[in-house]
N, C-alpha and C positions, 0 to 999 in steps of 0.2 A: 781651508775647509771650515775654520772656524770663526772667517773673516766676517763680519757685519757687512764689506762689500760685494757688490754686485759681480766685480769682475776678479774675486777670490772665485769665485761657484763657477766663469765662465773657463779659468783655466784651468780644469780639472784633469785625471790623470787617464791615458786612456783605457787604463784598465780598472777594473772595479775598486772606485776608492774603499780604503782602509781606514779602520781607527785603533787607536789600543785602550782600552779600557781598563780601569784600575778600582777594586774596591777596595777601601782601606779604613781603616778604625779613623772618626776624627777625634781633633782636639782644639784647644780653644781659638786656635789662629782659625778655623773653618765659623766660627758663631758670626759673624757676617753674613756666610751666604747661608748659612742653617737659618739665621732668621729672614733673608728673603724670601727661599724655598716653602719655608714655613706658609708667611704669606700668600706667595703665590698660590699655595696647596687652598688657602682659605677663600680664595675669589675664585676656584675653578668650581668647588664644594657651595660657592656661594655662602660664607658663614663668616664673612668680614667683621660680621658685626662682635662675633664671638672672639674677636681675635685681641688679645693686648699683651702678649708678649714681648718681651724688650733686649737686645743686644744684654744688656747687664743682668736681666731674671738669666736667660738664659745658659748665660756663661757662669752663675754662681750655686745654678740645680745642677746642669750635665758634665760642667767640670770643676768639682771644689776640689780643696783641697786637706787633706790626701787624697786621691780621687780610687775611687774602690777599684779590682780589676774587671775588665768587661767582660758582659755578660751576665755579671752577680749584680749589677745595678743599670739603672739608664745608661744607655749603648747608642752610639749612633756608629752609623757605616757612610761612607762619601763615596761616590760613583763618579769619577770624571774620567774626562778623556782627551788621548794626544794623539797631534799626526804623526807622533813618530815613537819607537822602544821607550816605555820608565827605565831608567838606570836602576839599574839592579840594586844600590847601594842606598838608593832612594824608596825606603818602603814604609814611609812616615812613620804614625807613632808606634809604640811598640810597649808593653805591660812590662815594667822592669823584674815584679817577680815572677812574671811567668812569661815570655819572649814568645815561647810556641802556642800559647795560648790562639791568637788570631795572625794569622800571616796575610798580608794583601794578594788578592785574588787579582791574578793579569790575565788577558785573553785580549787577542785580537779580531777584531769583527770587518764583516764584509760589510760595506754599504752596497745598496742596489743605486743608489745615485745620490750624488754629494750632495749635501746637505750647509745651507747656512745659518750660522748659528746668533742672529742679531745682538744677543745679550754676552756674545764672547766677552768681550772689555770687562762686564760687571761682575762675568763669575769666574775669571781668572785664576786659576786653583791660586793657594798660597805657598803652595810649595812650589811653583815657579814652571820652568821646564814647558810654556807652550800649553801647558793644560788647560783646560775648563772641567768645575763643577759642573754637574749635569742634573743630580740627585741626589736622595738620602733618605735613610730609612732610621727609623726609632727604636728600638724595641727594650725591653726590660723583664727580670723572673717574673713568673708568677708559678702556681702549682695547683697541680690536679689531686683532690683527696681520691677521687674516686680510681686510678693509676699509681697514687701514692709517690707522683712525681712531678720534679719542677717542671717547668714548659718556660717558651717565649713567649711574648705577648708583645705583638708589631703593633705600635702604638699611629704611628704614621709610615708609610710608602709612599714619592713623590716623584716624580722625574719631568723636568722640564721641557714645556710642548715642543720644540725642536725637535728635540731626541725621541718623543713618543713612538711607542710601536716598531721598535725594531729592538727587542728582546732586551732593553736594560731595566726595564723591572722586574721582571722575570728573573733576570741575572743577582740584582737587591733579594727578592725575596728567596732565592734559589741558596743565598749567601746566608743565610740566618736559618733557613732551616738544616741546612748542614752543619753549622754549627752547634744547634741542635743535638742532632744526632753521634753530634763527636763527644757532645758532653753527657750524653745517655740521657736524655731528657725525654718525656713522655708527647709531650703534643710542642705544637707554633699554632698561636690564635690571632686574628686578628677579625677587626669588624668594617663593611660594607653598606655605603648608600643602598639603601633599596632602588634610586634611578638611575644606579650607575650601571647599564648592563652590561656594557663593555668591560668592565671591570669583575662583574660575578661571572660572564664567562672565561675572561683570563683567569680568573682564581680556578676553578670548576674543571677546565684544560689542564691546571698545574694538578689537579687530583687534590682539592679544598675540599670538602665537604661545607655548603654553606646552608647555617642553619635556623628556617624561615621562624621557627617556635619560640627563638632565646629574642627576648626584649634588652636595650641598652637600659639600666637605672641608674639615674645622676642625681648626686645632691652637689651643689657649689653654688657659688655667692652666697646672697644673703640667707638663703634653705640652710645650706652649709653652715653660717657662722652663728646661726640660732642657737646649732647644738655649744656652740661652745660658752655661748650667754647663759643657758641652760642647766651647765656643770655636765654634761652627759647623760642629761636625761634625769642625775641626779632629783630627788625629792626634797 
């Protein structure tokens, strides 16, 4: 099912193929396909140009070291999937001071018809076992004065076009607002192309509230580095 050949798809099973799905905290052996995924998210978005991050930025923001525990900083989640059970003993990384903190979420899905996955080879989980990466999602605190509480704030959501449309975003996002909720937190935000409508309806369906009034404000590059030639505005 996951084979890049044509005649992995022809022999399929004859009842409704399966997959197991796994979300699980990553960690730095995942920053290869984190920065493909990345990528990819930037050419579907159309925003290539905006794009320069690097295996090495990447790996020295989302996992330094000591690396804080998740959730209280940049947090990434990895979505893949196998044609058969994760071994139970295989539940990657795990927050040494807090264990229960994030447990990987398994579930088995029905496909309506098999699916090939041409980029299986490249996104190979690294934890081995037959899997593929499929996705990933971002998120990190922020906080609402006006609730007087922290929130998430889902920076990116991705899932690659193979896998599109059969509930593993939904699944991503569905993962991060329950954690959320476990940690008494007030809202989950994230923000929405205006041409993406396929997108603000799946949010809208998941019960998003999306809202046409809030503008994004950005300073960075050289906007950004002014203030710092400046002293902060400094006199």
């Amino acid at each position: 099912m996951f084979s890049s050949s044509s005649a992995a798809a022809a022999a399929a099973p004859e009842q409704p193929p399966a997959v197991w799905a796994r979300i699980r905290l990553a960690d730095s052996r995942d920053v290869p396909h984190i920065h493909r995924l990345i990528h990819q998210m930037a050419e579907f978005e159309k925003l290539t140009h905006l794009f320069s991050a690097t295996e090495s930025s990447l790996s020295s923001t989302l996992f330094p070291s000591p690396q804080p525990p998740p959730f209280l900083s940049f947090t990434v989640l990895i979505l893949e999937l196998s044609p058969n059970p994760f071994s139970q003993g295989d539940e990657g990384h795990k927050d040494a001071a807090n264990p229960s903190l994030f447990r990987p979420i398994v579930r088995r899905v029905e496909l309506k018809s098999p699916l090939e996955d041409p980029e299986a080879v490249e996104f190979a989980s690294p934890r081995g076992g037959g899997a593929v990466v499929v996705g990933f999602v971002l998120c990190f605190p922020n906080y609402s004065t006006f609730l007087s509480k922290p929130g998430l704030y889902v920076e990116d959501i991705f899932v690659r076009a193979a896998w599109r449309r059969r509930g593993f975003g939904r699944m991503l996002l569905s993962a991060v607002a329950a954690q959320a909720a476990k940690m008494g937190m007030g809202r989950v935000e994230w923000c929405v192309l205006d041409w993406n409508v396929n997108a603000i309806s799946f949010y809208e369906e998941m019960g998003a509230e999306v809202l046409p009034q809030w503008r994004i404000c950005r300073l960075t590059g050289e906007a950004l580095q002014r203030y710092e030639a400046e002293g902060g505005g400094r006199s």
